[in-house]
C-alpha positions as CSV (number, residue, x, y, z in Angstrom):
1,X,19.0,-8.8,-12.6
2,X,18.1,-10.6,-15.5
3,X,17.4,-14.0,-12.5
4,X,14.9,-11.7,-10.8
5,X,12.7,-10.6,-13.5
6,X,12.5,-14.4,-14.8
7,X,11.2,-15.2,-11.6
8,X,8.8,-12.7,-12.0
9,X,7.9,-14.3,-15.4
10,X,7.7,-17.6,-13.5
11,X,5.5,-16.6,-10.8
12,X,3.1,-14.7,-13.5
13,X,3.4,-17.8,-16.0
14,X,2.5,-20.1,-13.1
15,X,-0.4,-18.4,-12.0
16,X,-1.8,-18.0,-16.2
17,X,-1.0,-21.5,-16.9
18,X,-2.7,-22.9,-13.1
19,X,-6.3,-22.0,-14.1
20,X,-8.8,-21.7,-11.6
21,X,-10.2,-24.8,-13.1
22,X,-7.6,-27.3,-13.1
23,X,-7.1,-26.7,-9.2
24,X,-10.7,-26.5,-8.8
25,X,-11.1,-23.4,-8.0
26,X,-13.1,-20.5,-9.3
27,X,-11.5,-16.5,-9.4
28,X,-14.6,-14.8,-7.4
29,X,-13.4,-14.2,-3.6
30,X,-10.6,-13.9,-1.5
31,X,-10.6,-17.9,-0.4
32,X,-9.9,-18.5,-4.1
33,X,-7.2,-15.6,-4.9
34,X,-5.7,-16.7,-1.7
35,X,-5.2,-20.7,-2.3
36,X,-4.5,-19.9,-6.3
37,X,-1.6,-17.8,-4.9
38,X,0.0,-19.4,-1.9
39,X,-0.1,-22.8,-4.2
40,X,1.3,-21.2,-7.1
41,X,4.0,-19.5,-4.9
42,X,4.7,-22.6,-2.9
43,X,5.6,-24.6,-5.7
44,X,7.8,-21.9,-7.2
45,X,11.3,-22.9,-7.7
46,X,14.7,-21.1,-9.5
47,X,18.2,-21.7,-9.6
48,X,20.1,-18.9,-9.0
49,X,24.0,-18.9,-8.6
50,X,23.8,-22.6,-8.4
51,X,20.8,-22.5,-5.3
52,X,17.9,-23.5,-5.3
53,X,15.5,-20.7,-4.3
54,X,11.8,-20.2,-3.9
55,X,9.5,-17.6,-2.2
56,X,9.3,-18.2,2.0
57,X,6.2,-18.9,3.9
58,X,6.3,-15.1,4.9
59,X,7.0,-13.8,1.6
60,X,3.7,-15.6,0.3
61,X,2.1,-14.1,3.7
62,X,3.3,-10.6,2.4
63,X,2.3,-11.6,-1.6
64,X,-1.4,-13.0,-0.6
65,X,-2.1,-10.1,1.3
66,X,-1.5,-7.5,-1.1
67,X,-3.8,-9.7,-3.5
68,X,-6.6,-10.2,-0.9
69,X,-6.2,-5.9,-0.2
70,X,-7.1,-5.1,-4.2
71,X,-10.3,-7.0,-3.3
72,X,-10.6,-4.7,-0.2
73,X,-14.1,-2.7,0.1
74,X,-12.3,0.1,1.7
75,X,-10.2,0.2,-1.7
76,X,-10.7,2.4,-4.9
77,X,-9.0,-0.6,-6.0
78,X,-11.8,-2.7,-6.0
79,X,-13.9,-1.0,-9.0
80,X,-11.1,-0.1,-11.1
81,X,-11.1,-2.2,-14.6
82,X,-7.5,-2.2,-15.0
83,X,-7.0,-3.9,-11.8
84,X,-9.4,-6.6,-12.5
85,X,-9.7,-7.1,-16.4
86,X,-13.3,-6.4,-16.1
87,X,-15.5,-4.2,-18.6
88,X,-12.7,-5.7,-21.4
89,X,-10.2,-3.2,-20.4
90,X,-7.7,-5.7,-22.0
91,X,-5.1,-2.8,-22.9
92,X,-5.3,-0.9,-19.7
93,X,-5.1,-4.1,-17.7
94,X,-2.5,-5.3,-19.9
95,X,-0.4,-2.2,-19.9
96,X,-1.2,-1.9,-15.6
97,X,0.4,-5.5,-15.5
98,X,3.5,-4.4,-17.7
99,X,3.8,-1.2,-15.7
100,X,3.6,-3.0,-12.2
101,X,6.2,-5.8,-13.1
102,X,8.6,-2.7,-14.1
103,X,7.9,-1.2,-10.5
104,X,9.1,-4.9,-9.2
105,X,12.3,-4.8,-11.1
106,X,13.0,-0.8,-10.3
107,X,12.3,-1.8,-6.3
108,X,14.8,-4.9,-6.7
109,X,17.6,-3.6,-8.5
110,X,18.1,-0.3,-5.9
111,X,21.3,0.2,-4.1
112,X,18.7,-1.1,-0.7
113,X,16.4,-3.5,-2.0
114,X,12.7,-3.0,-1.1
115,X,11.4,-6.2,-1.0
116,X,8.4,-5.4,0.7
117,X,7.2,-3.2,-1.9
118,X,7.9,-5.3,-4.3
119,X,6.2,-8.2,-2.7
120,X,2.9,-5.5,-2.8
121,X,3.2,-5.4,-5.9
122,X,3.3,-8.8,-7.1
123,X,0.6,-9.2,-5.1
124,X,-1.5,-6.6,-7.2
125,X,-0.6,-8.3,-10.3
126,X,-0.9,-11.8,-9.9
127,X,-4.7,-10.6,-8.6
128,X,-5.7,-9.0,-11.9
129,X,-3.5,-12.2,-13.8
130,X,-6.3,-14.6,-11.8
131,X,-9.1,-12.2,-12.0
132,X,-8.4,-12.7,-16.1
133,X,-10.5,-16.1,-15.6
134,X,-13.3,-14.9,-13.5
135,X,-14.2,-10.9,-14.9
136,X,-13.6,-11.2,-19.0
137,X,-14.9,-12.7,-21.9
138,X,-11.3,-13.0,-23.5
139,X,-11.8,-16.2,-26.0
């Protein structure tokens, strides 16, 4: 599974490298999260076994709505640090986005695939990777 977790490098490097700036966009709502990620996503593309792959209109459906639900009011999710890099929890966001891109690989490489999940949860963390822009003071 080495192909799937260089993916989820991709997808994560993508998302660091496509600052909210340079697509005009600033980190602070949903609108934002949601265009950063279904951009990012679209433009995603791997070879794998010699075909050329990327994520499917419904997969990005699944992806962006995960992101948009850590942003939900009705979440704890929403004033957690580690979820959003703010109050300069660098390490516990940090080790959060380590420990979620694990989960992705242990859902991916079961005997049944749970895609789904694993969708969730690259949801999650390519929210906190664009919420690095908008909630720290990293310099």
């Amino acid at each position: 599974m080495p192909r799937v977790r260089t993916a989820i490098a991709i997808a994560l490097l993508a998302v660091l490298t496509t600052t909210p700036l340079s697509i005009g966009l600033s980190a602070f709502d949903l609108p934002q999260h949601r265009a950063l990620t279904e951009e990012v996503l679209a433009a995603i593309r791997v070879t794998i076994q010699g075909r050329a792959r990327g994520f499917s209109d419904y997969a990005i459906k699944q992806i962006r709505q995960s992101n948009d639900a850590t942003d939900a009011l009705s979440t704890a999710a929403l004033f957690d640090p580690e979820k959003h890099f703010t109050n300069e929890a660098f390490s516990a966001s940090s080790e959060h986005l380590l420990r979620l891109e694990r989960n992705i690989l242990d859902q991916v490489r079961l005997p049944s695939p749970q895609p789904l999940v694993a969708r969730f949860m690259l949801g999650q963390a390519l929210h906190g990777v664009q919420d690095f822009y908008a909630h720290s003071n990293w310099v």
